[in-house]
C-alpha positions, 0 to 999 in steps of 0.5 A, spaced: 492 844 530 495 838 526 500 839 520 503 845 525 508 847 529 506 850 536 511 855 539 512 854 546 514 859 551 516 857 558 522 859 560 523 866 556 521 870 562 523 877 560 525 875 553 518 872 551 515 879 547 521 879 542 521 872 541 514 871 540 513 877 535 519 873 532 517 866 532 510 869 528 514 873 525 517 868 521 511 864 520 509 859 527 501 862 528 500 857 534 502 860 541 502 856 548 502 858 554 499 858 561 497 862 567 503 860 571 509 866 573 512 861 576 514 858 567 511 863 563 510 870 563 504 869 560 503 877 560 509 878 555 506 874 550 500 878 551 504 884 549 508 881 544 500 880 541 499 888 541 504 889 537 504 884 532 497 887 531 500 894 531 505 894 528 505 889 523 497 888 523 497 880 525 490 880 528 488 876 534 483 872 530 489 870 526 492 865 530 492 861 535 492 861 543 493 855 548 493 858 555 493 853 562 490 853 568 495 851 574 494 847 580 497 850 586 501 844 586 505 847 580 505 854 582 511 858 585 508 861 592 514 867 591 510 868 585 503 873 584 498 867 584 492 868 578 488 866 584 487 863 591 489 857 593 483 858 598 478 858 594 475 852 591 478 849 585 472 851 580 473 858 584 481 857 582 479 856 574 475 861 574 479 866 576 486 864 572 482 864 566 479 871 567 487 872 568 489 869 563 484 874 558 487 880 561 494 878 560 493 875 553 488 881 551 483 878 547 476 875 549 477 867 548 482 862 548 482 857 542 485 851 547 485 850 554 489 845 558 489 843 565 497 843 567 496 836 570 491 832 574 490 834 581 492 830 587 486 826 586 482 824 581 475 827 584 479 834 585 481 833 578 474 831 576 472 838 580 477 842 574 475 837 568 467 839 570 468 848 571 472 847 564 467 845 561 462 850 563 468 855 562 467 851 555 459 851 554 459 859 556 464 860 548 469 863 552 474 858 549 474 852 543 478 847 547 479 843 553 484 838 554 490 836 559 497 835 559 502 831 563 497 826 564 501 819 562 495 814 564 489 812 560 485 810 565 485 819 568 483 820 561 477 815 559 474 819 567 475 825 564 472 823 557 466 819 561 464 827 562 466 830 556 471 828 550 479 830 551 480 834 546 487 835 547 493 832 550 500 835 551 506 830 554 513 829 554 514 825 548 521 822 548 526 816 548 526 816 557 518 814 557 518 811 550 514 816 546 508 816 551 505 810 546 499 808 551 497 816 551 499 817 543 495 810 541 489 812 545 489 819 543 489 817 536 483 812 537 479 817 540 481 823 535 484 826 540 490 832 537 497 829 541 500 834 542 509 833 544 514 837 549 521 836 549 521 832 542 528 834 540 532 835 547 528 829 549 531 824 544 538 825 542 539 818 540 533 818 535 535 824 532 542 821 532 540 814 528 542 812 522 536 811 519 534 818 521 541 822 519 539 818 512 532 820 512 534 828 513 540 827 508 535 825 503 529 830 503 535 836 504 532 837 511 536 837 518 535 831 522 531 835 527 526 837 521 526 830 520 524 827 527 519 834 526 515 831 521 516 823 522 513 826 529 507 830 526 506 823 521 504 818 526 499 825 528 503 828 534 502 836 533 510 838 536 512 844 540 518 848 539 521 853 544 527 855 540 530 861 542 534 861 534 531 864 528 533 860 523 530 854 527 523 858 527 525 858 519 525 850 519 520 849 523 515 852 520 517 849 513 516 843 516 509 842 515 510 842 508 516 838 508 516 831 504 519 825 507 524 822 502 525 814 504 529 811 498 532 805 503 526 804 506 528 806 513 522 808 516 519 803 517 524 801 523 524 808 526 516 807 526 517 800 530 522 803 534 518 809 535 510 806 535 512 799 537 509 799 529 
C-alpha cells in the first residue's frame, strides 16, 4: 500500500458504514480494521462493502482490506469475544480469522496484523507461527504487526518469516518511532503511521512545514502526509469530514514545492537525517 492513504476505522462504531461508504466514495481504496468490538465494528465495514458493491459496483477485488487479530489483553470482556480466550493462541487466531471473513463478507484478506505482541515472546511466537499457516493456506496476502515498538520482537519474528508490515504510532511523544521506521526501511518492511496529525500538533505548526504547505497550495496536514509518505511511512486517516477524505486521497499525487529548502530541517527533526 505504499503511495496511499489507508482509511482508518476505530472508534466509529455505529457510524462506520456511512463513513467507509464515504471514504471509498471519494477515493481512499484501502481499509483497516480488526476483530475487535471493543474499537471497531468490523462488521459494519463489512456492511459498508456490500453496499458500495451493490449500489455503486465497487467490488471486493477493488480494494484493499487489512483486518487484526487481538489478544485478550485488548479485547473488551462486556463485549462478544471473536473467539475463547480458553483455547490455545493458535485456536484464537484461527477462529477470529474466520470471524473476520464473515464479517468483512469476503473469502481473504490482503493484510493481517498481529494487534500487539502477547505478554511473552513465546506466546507471541505461537501468534506469528499460526499466521503464517493461515498465510501458506492463501487466505490472506500479508502478515505483519502493529504496536511493536522494539527491533529485537521484530528480528524474532522475521527469524521465522519476514514481517511484512509494521503499524505504530508515528508521532512527536515517541520520536517518530525512528528505530522501528529505520529497521523497516532496511528490511522492505511498509510502515505503516497512526495518530500522524493529532500525534504532532508542534510538527504540523513549524514554520518550515506552514511554509512548505503554503508553497505547494496544500494544507500543512497534506503536507505532514506526503513528507511522512516520502520518508516511506504509508499514513492512516480516520477522518470523520469529507473534505478531509478529499485532501487525503489527493495526497499521493501531490508534489512537495521547497523553494527555501527547508526540508532538510523537518527530515533532521524527523529522521535524525
Amino acid at each position: 500500500m505504499a503511495g496511499r492513504i489507508i482509511y482508518g476505522t476505530a472508534w466509529r462504531e455505529h457510524r462506520t458504514p456511512a463513513l467507509v461508504e464515504a471514504a471509498v466514495l471519494k477515493g481512499f481504496r484501502a481499509i483497516d480494521t480488526a476483530c475487535q468490538p471493543k474499537h471497531y465494528r468490523e462488521d459494519l465495514v463489512g456492511e459498508a462493502l456490500q453496499t458500495l458493491q451493490t449500489k455503486h459496483g465497487i467490488k471486493r477485488e477493488d480494494l484493499w482490506l487489512q483486518t487484526k487479530y487481538t489478544p485478550i489483553g485488548g479485547q473488551s470482556m462486556s463485549k462478544p469475544l471473536p473467539y475463547n480466550p480458553d483455547t490455545s493462541i493458535t485456536t484464537q487466531i484461527q477462529a477470529s480469522f474466520a470471524k473476520s471473513l464473515l464479517n468483512l463478507r469476503t473469502t481473504y484478506i490482503d493484510s493481517y496484523i498481529l494487534h500487539s505482541p502477547l505478554p511473552t515472546l513465546e506466546k507471541t511466537l505461537e501468534a506469528w507461527a499460526a499466521m503464517c499457516a493461515l498465510q501458506d493456506g492463501g487466505q490472506l496476502r500479508k502478515i505483519g504487526v502493529s504496536n511493536t515498538y522494539d527491533v529485537h520482537t521484530l528480528e524474532a519474528l522475521s527469524a521465522v518469516r519476514q514481517v511484512q508490515v509494521v503499524q505504530n504510532r508515528w508521532h512527536e511523544r515517541n520520536g517518530w518511532d525512528k528505530q522501528v521506521c529505520s529497521y523497516c526501511r532496511d528490511h522492505g518492511i511498509e510502515y505503516q503511521s497512526f495518530w500522524t496529525l493529532s500525534g504532532s500538533p508542534s510538527l504540523l505548526a513549524t514554520p518550515e512545514l506552514v511554509n512548505i504547505a503554503k508553497a505547494s497550495s496544500c494544507t500543512p496536514a497534506q503536507a505532514l502526509f506526503k513528507f511522512a509518505m516520502m520518508g516511506g511511512v504509508t499514513p492512516l486517516s480516520g477522518t470523520t469530514n469529507e473534505a478531509h477524505m478529499e485532501h487525503g486521497v489527493a495526497v499521493s499525487g501531490l508534489d512537495l514545492e521547497d523553494p527555501s529548502g527547508q526540508l532538510k530541517i523537518l527530515e533532521k527533526l524527523v529522521w535524525g537525517a
